[in-house]
C-alpha positions in Angstrom: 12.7 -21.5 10.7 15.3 -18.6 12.1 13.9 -15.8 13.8 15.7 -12.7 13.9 13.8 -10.0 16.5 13.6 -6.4 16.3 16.7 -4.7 15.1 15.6 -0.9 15.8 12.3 0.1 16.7 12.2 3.8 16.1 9.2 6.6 16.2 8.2 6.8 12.5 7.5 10.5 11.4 6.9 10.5 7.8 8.2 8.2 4.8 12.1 7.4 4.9 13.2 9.5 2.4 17.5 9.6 2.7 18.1 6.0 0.8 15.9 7.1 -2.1 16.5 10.6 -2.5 20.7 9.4 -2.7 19.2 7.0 -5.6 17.6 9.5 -7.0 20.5 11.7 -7.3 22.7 8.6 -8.4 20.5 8.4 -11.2 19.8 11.5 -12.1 20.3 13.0 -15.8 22.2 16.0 -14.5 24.6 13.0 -12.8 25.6 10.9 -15.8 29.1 10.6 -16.5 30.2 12.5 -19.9 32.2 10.8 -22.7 35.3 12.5 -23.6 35.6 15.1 -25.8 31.6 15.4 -25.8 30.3 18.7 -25.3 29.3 20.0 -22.3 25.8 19.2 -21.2 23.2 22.0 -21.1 23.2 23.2 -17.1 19.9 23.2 -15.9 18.4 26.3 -14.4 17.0 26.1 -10.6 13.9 23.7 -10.4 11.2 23.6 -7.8 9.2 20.4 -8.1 6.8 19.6 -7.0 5.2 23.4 -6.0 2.2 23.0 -3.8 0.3 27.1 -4.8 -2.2 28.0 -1.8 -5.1 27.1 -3.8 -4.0 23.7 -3.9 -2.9 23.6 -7.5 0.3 21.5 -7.8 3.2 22.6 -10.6 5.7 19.6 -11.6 9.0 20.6 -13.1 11.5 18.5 -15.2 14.6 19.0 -17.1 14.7 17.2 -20.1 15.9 19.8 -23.2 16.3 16.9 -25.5 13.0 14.4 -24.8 10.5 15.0 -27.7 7.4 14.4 -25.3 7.1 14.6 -21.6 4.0 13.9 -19.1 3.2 13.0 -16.0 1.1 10.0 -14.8 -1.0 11.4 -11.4 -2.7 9.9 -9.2 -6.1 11.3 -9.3 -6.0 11.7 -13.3 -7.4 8.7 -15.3 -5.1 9.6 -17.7 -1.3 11.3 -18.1 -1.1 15.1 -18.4 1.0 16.1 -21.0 3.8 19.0 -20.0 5.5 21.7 -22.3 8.7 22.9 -22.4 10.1 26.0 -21.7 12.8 27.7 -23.8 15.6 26.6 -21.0 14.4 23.2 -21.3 12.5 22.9 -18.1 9.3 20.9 -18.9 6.1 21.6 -16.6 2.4 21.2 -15.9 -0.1 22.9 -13.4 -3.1 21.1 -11.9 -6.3 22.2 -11.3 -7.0 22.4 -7.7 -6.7 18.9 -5.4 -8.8 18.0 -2.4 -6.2 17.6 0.2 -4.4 14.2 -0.2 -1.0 12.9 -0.7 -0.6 11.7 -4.8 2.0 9.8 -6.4 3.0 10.4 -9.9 5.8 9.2 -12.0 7.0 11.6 -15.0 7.2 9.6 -17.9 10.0 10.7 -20.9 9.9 9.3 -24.3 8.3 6.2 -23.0 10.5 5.8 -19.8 8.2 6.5 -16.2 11.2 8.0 -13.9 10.7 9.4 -10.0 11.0 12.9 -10.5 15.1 13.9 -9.5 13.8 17.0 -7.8 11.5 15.6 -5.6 12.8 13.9 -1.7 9.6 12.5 -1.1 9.7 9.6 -3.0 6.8 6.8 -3.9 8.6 3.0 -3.2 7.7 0.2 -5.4 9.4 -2.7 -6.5 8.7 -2.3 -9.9 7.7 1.4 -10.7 9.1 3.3 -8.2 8.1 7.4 -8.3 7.0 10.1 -6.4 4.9 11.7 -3.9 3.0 15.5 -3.2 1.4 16.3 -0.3 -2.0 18.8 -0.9 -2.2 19.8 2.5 -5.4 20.3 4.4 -6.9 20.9 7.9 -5.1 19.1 11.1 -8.2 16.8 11.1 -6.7 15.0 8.0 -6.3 11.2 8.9 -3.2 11.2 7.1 -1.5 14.1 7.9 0.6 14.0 10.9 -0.4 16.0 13.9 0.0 16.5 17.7 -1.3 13.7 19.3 0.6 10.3 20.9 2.2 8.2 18.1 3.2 4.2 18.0 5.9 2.5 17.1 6.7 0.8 13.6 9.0 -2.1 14.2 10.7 -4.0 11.0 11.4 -7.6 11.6 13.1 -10.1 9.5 13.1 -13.8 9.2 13.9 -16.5 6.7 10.9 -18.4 5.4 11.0 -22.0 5.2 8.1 -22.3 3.2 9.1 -19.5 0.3 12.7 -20.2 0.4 13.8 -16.3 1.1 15.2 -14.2 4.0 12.1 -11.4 3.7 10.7 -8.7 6.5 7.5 -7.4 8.2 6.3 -4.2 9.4 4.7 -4.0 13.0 2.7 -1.0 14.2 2.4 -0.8 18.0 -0.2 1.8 19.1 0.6 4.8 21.5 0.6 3.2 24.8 2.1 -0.6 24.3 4.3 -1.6 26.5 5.9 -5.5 25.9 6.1 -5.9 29.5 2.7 -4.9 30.3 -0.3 -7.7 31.1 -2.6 -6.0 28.6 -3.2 -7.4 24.9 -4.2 -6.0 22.1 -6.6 -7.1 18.7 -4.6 -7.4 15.8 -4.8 -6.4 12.1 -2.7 -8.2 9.1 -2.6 -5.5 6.5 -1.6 -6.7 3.4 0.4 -4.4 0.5 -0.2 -4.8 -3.4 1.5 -6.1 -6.4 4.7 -4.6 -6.8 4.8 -2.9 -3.5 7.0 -4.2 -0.5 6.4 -4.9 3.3 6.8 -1.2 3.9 3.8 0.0 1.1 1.3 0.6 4.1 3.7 2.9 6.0 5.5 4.3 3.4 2.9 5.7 0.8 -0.4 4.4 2.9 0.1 6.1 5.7 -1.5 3.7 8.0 0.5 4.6 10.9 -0.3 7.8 11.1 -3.9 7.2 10.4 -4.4 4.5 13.2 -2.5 7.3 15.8 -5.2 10.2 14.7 -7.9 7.3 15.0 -6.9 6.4 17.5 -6.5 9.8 19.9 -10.0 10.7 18.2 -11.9 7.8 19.8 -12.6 6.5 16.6 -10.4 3.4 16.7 -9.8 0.4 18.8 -6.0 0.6 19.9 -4.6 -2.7 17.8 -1.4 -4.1 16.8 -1.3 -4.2 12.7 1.2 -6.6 11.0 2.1 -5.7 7.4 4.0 -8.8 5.9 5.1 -9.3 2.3 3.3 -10.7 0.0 4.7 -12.7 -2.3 4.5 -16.5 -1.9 6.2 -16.5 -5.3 8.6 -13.9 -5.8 8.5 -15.2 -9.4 5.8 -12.7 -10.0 7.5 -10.0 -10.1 9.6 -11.0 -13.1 9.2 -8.8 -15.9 9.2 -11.9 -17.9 6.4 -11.4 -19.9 6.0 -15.4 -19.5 5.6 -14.9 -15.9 3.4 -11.7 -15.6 0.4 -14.3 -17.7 0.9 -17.1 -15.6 -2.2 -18.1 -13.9 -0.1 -20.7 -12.1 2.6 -19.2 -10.8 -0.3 -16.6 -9.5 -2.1 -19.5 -7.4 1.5 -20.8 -6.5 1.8 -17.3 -5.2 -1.2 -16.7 -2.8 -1.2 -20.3 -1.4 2.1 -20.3 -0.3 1.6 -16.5 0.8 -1.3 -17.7 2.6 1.6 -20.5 4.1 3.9 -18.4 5.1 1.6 -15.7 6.9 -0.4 -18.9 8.9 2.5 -20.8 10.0 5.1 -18.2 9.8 4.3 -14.9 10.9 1.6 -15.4 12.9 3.9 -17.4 15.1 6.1 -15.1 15.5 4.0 -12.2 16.3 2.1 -14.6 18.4 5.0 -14.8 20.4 7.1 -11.5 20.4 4.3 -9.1 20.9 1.5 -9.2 22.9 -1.4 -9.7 20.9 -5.3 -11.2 21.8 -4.8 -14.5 19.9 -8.4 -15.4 19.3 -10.2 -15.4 16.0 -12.3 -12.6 17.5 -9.6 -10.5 18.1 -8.4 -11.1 14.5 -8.4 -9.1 11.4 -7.4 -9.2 8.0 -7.3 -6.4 5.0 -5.5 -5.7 1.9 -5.4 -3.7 -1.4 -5.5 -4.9 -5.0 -3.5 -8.8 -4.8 -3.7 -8.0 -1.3 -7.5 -7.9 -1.6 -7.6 -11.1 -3.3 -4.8 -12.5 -0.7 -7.1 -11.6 2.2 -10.1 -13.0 0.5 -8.4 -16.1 -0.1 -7.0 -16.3 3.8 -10.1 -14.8 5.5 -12.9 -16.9 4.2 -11.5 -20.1 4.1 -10.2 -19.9 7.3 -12.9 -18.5 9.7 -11.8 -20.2 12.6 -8.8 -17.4 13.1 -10.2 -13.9 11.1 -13.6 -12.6 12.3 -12.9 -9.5 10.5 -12.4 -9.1 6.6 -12.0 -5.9 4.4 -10.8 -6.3 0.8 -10.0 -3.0 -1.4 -10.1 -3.1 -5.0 -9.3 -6.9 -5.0 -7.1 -7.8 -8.1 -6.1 -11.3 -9.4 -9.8 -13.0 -7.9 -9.8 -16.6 -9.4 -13.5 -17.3 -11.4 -14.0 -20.9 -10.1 -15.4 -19.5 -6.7 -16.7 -22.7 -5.7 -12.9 -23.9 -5.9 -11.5 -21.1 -4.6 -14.2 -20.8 -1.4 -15.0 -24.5 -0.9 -17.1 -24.2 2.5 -18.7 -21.1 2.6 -22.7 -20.8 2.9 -24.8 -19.1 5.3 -23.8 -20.6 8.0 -20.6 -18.4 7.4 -22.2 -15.7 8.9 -22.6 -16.4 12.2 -18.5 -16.4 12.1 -17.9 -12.8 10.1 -18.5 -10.0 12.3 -17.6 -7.7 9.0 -16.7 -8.7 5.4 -16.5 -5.4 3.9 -15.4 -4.8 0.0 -14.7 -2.0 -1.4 -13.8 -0.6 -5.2 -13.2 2.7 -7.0 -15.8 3.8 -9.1 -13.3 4.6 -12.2 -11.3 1.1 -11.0 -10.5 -1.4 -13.9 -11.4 -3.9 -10.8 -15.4 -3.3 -10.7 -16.6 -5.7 -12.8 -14.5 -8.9 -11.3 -15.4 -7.4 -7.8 -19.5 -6.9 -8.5 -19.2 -10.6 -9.7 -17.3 -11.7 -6.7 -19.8 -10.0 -4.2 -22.7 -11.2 -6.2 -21.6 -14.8 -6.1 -21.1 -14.4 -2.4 -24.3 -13.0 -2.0 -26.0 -15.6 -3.5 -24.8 -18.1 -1.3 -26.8 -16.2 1.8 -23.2 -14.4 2.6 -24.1 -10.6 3.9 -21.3 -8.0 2.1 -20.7 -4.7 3.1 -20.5 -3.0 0.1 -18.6 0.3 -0.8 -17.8 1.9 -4.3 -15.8 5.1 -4.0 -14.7 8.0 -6.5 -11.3 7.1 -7.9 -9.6 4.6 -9.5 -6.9 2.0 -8.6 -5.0 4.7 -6.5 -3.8 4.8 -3.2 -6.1 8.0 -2.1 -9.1 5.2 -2.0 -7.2 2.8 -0.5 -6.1 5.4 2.7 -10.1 6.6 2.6 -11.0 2.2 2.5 -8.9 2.1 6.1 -9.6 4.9 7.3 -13.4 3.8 7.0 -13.1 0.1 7.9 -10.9 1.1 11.0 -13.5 2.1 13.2 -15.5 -1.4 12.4 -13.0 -3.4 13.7 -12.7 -5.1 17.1 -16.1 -3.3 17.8 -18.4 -5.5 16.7 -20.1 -8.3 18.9 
C-alpha cells in the first residue's frame, strides 16, 4: 500500500466552484458548436438564476425555446415543479417561501436532469450532478459561514490494495490543530452516499463549516473527521442496469469498503494526524449507503467505534442476524450512542423502523429520530448538526 501525504492543505470557504462552473459552460446549450449552413440559434436574453427575493422565495430561470416541457426537481418538494415559458424562450418557476437552507435542484428537460448553466454554485455527484441555492438566514445558521476561527480540510490520496484503485479522502482539522503539538483529538469517519464522492460532506454537506460554528459555540467537541470514499466496489456505480439490482455486488461493496477504511485509512490517519486512537475516542456516521456502511462497521466492530449515528440508512440487508452476528445486550455497555435517524417523507422509513425494531428486540437501546423531509440533504445537515454535540461527550 503507497501512501501519498497531503498535497495542499488550504482554508476551505465555501464549495469549489471554478472546475464545475468551466463544465458547465463547456456543456452548455448556448455552447454547442453549429452545423454549417444551419441557421443561427435563437440568442438568449440575460438570465438570472437562481434569484433569491427577500421573502425567501427562490425564481429558477432556463433557456430552452425548443423543449416541449421543463421542470425542476427541488430539494424540499416531494415532487418536480413544473416551469412555463416565456415568449423569449426563458422557462421559469417561483417558490413559495423556504426556511433558510442551502437546496439542490437539477432542471430536468424533455426527460434529461441537467445542472442549471446559469448557476456557479454547483451540486457534485457522480452520477446526477446539479445545482445549489442558498436561502439565507440569521448568522446563527450552522451552515452558513460566519466570523468565527475555521479548520482546515486536507485531501489525501492513496492507492488501495484491497479495492484495486488510486482513490482520496477528505480530512477536517478543527480551528486550533497543530501536527506538531502533543495534544490529540477524537475522531469522526463520516461517510458520503451513493453516487456522491469523498468530497459530498464538504461540498454540499457543509460539515466543515458546521463543526467550526459548533465548535466556537461550545456546542461541539473539537475532533478530527475523516470523509473517505465509499465504494468497495466501484462496480456500483455502473449504470448497467445489471449492476444497479445486484444484491451481490452490493455486499461485495460494503465488505470491502468496510476493508479498506479498517486497514487502510485508519492507518494512515492513525499515523499522519494526531488523533486519540481508542475506541472511546472513535466515531462513525454516514447518510443513505453510508448509513448502512456505518451500521455494518460500527456494530460489528465495537472494539474500535463507541459512537454510531446512521441517517436515512439505505441498502440495510434483511437477514439481520447475518448481517449483526454478535450483538445482544451485552452491546450496550460498549455504545455510548447509536443514534438513527430518517425523514418523515423518506422512502427509507419502513426498512429503518424494521431495522431499529429488530435491534430493539435484542435489548439494544436506539436513539431514535424521525424528521420533516425526505431523502434530502437539509435532514442530513440538521442529523449532524444534532448528533455533533453527542459525541465524545458521553461517559
Amino acid at each position: 500500500m503507497s501512501w501519498a501525504h497531503t498535497t495542499r492543505s488550504v482554508k476551505y470557504h465555501g464549495s469549489p466552484v471554478l472546475l464545475l462552473s468551466l463544465c458547465l459552460m463547456v456543456f452548455s446549450p448556448r455552447t454547442f458548436a453549429q452545423t454549417p449552413n444551419a441557421p443561427a440559434p435563437q440568442m438568449p436574453p440575460h438570465i438570472v438564476s437562481p434569484e433569491v427575493s427577500p421573502d425567501h422565495r427562490v425564481t429558477i430561470r432556463f433557456f430552452a425555446p425548443g423543449a416541449a416541457q421543463v421542470s425542476v426537481a427541488m430539494e424540499g418538494f416531494l415532487k418536480p415543479l413544473p416551469m412555463t415559458k416565456d415568449a423569449d424562450g426563458v422557462w421559469s418557476i417561483t417558490t413559495p417561501p423556504l426556511d433558510p437552507e442551502y437546496y439542490g435542484y437539477s432542471i430536468i428537460m424533455d426527460g434529461l436532469a441537467l445542472a442549471d448553466p446559469e448557476n456557479p454554485l454547483p451540486k457534485p455527484n457522480l452520477l446526477t450532478p446539479g445545482s445549489m441555492v442558498l436561502v439565507p438566514g440569521s448568522s446563527s445558521t450552522p451552515w452558513q459561514m460566519s466570523d468565527v476561527p475555521h479548520g482546515v480540510v486536507h485531501h489525501e490520496f492513496y492507492h488501495s490494495a484491497i479495492v484495486g484503485d488510486n482513490r482520496d479522502f477528505f480530512v477536517y482539522t478543527p480551528p486550533d490543530y497543530d501536527p506538531a503539538a502533543k495534544r490529540k483529538y477524537p475522531v469522526l469517519y463520516l461517510l458520503h452516499g451513493y453516487s456522491d464522492g469523498a468530497n459530498a460532506w464538504t461540498a454540499v454537506g457543509r460539515a466543515n463549516v458546521i463543526l467550526d460554528n459548533l465548535i466556537a459555540q461550545g456546542k461541539a467537541t473539537p475532533m478530527i473527521v475523516v470523509m473517505p470514499l465509499g465504494y468497495g466496489a466501484p462496480a456500483v456505480l455502473d449504470r448497467d442496469s445489471a449492476h444497479a439490482n445486484n444484491a451481490a455486488l452490493f455486499q461485495e461493496n460494503y465488505e470491502k469498503f468496510g476493508q479498506a477504511l479498517l486497514q487502510e485509512v485508519m492507518p494512515m490517519v492513525e499515523k499522519h494526524y494526531r488523533v486519540e486512537s481508542g475506541r472511546a475516542s472513535r466515531a462513525i456516521a454516514g447518510l443513505s449507503m453510508g448509513g448502512a456502511e456505518t451500521l455494518y462497521v460500527g456494530l460489528n466492530n465495537l472494539d474500535k467505534f463507541a459512537y454510531i449515528g446512521a441517517f436515512s440508512s439505505g441498502g440495510i440487508r434483511q437477514d439481520y442476524a447475518q448481517a449483526f452476528p454478535h450483538l445482544d445486550a451485552s452491546a450496550n455497555a460498549k455504545i455510548r450512542v447509536l443514534w438513527m435517524s430518517v425523514g418523515k417523507d423518506d422512502r427509507l422509513l419502513a426498512p429503518n423502523e424494521k431495522l431499529r425494531d429488530w435491534l430493539q428486540g435484542k435489548g439494544i437501546h436506539v436513539e431514535w429520530v424521525e424528521t420533516p423531509g425526505a431523502h434530502w440533504w437539509p435532514v442530513w445537515r440538521g442529523n449532524l448538526v444534532a448528533l455533533l454535540p453527542q459525541l465524545f461527550s458521553r461517559k
